[in-house]
Each structure stands twice: as structure tokens, then as C-alpha cells.
C-alpha positions, -999 to +999 in steps of 0.1 A: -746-041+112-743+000+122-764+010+155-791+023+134-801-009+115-806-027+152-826+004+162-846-005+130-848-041+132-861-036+171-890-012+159-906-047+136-900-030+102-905-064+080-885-053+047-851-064+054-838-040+025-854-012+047-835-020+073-803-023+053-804+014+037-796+032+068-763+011+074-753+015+037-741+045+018-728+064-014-713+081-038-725+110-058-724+094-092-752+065-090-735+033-093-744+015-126-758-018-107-767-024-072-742-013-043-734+012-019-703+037-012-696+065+006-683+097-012-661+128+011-666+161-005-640+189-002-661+207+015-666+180+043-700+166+035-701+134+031-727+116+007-747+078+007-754+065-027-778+030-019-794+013-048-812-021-037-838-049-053-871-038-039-888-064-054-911-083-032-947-082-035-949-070+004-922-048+001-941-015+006-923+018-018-945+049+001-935+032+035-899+028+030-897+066+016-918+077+046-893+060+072-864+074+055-881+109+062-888+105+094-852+089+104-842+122+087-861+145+102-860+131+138-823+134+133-822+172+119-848+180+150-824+165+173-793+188+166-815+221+155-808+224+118-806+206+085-774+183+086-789+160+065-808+163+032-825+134+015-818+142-021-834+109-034-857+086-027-870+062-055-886+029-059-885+022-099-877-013-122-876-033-090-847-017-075-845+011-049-826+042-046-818+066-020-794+096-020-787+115+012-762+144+023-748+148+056-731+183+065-700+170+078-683+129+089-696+139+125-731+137+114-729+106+091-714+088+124-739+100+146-767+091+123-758+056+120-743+050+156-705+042+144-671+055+140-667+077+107-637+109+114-624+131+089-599+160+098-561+161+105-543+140+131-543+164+160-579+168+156-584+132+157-564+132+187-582+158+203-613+142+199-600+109+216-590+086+191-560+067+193-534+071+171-505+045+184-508+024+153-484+016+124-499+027+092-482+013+059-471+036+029-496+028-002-468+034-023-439+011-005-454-015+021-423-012+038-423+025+045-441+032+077-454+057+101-466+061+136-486+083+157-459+113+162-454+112+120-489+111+118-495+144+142-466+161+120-485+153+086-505+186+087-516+193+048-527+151+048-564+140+067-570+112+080-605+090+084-608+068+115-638+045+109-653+013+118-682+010+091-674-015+059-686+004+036-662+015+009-656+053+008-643+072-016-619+099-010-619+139-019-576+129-024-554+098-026-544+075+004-509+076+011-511+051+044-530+031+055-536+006+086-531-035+077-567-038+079-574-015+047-581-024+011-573+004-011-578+008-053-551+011-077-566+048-080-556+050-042-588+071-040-614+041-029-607+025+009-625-004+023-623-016+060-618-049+061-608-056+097-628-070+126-660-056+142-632-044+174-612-026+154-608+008+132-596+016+100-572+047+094-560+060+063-539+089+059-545+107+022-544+141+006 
């Protein structure tokens, strides 16, 4: 559960889904049945795709659009511009939907409360992430790299994370830490470590 699902749980909101959208997020191309991913753009946005039964009678549509508003806009107030748009917000057929943009990873981490970097190694570095792991070749499981490969890997990104949702990638992984499920595409991830860990993947 991210930080911002307990902060909603604490505040008494009594639809569970509610308090699941804000620790779930997509892709830009609405998943055909329920689910949640996360999508990286090229430009470095980063977009939350949710689609969830809403179908209790005391399951309340207006209120659930209203507090994903207000999360919004408390969060845009709180670092002076728009860094998040809410594209989508839709209660139809027993099954809701929201769609929401964030400007860059940094403000899709802070939102929620958790771990979500995008950029190249010595940023990640800089920012105070450590980067003494092993990650594993996607190609080859027994072609590795470590932290000073890693740093020297300038065209490639790499996303540091600790949220389980999947997220798909504006490239292809190329490596990856042991606690990563990738697609055959190489272009979906999924953490599937434990809650004291992170993910890295390496991809271009």
C-alpha cells in the first residue's frame, strides 16, 4: 500500500476502491478489462491508467471524482504549478475509470509517497540512490553489471522504484535487478520483490 492510500484510509473514506485508485496507475491506452499500469512518456511524464468495479450501492460516483480533485489540486497548490492533470474521471457500467498525468517520475513519487526515478545512472546517484547492485542482462542471465557499468551506460535510463505496479517503458529493458519481472516485449517491468527493497531496470 503507497503512502497515499494510508493517508486516505486515515481520513475515514468508506469505499475501499477509493482508496485503492491513488496507489494504482496507468497506461495511456485504456486497458480492455480491469487493471492498472503505469506508462513513461519520452518526454518524461509519466501516466496512471485505473479502471475498477464501482459497483456498490454506497459506493458514491460524485464523491470519488470530487476526492480525486482535491488530492490533485492540493498537490498542484503545494509545488506552484500544474504537475498533474486529471484527464479522466468516470463512473459508467459499474466500473470506474481515472486517467491522470504527472509532469515528470519526481511528481508521480511524491504524489503517492514512494520510490518512482527515471533518468541516467549518475543522476540516480546524485540524487542518493544506491547503485551497488548486480543487475542481470534481459538478453543472457548470465551477463551482468554493476554500479561503475551502470554509471558508464550514458545513452540507457534507468527507473529505481519500490511501487508494484507494472510500468511500461518509453524503450526496452536490457537489465534488470533479480527482483524484476519483465515481458517478452522487454518493454513492460513489474517489481516483484519485498516491501524493503527496490527495483532497477536499466533500458533504452
Amino acid at each position: 500500500m503507497s503512502k497515499k492510500m494510508m493517508k486516505l484510509a486515515k481520513m475515514g473514506i468508506g469505499c475501499l476502491l477509493l482508496l485503492g485508485l491513488f496507489g494504482l496507475c496507468g497506461c495511456e491506452s485504456a486497458p480492455a478489462e480491469e487493471g492498472t499500469t503505469v506508462s513513461i512518456g519520452k518526454d518524461g511524464s509519466v501516466t496512471c491508467y485505473i479502471v475498477e468495479k464501482f459497483d456498490k450501492p454506497y459506493y458514491d460516483g460524485e464523491e470519488m471524482k470530487q476526492m480525486v480533485l482535491s488530492e490533485v489540486a492540493d498537490y498542484n497548490k503545494s509545488v506552484g504549478g500544474s504537475s498533474i492533470s486529471v484527464d479522466k474521471v468516470l463512473v459508467e457500467d459499474g466500473l470506474a475509470t481515472v486517467l491522470l498525468k504527472f509532469a515528470t517520475a519526481k511528481d508521480y513519487a511524491d504524489f503517492h509517497g514512494n520510490t518512482f526515478f527515471v533518468g541516467t545512472a549518475k543522476e540516480a546517484q546524485e540524487a542518493g540512490y544506491d547503485l551497488n547492485t548486480v543487475l542481470s542482462s534481459t538478453e543472457d542471465e548470465l551477463e551482468t553489471i554493476g554500479m561503475s557499468d551502470m554509471l558508464a551506460m550514458e545513452e540507457y535510463r534507468i527507473l529505481v522504484t519500490d511501487m508494484k505496479e507494472p510500468v511500461t517503458l518509453n524503450g526496452k529493458a536490457a537489465y534488470v535487478s533479480d527482483n524484476t519481472i519483465y515481458s517478452t516485449s522487454l518493454r513492460t517491468v513489474v517489481f516483484g520483490g519485498e516491501a524493503d527493497e527496490m527495483a532497477y531496470v536499466m533500458y533504452r
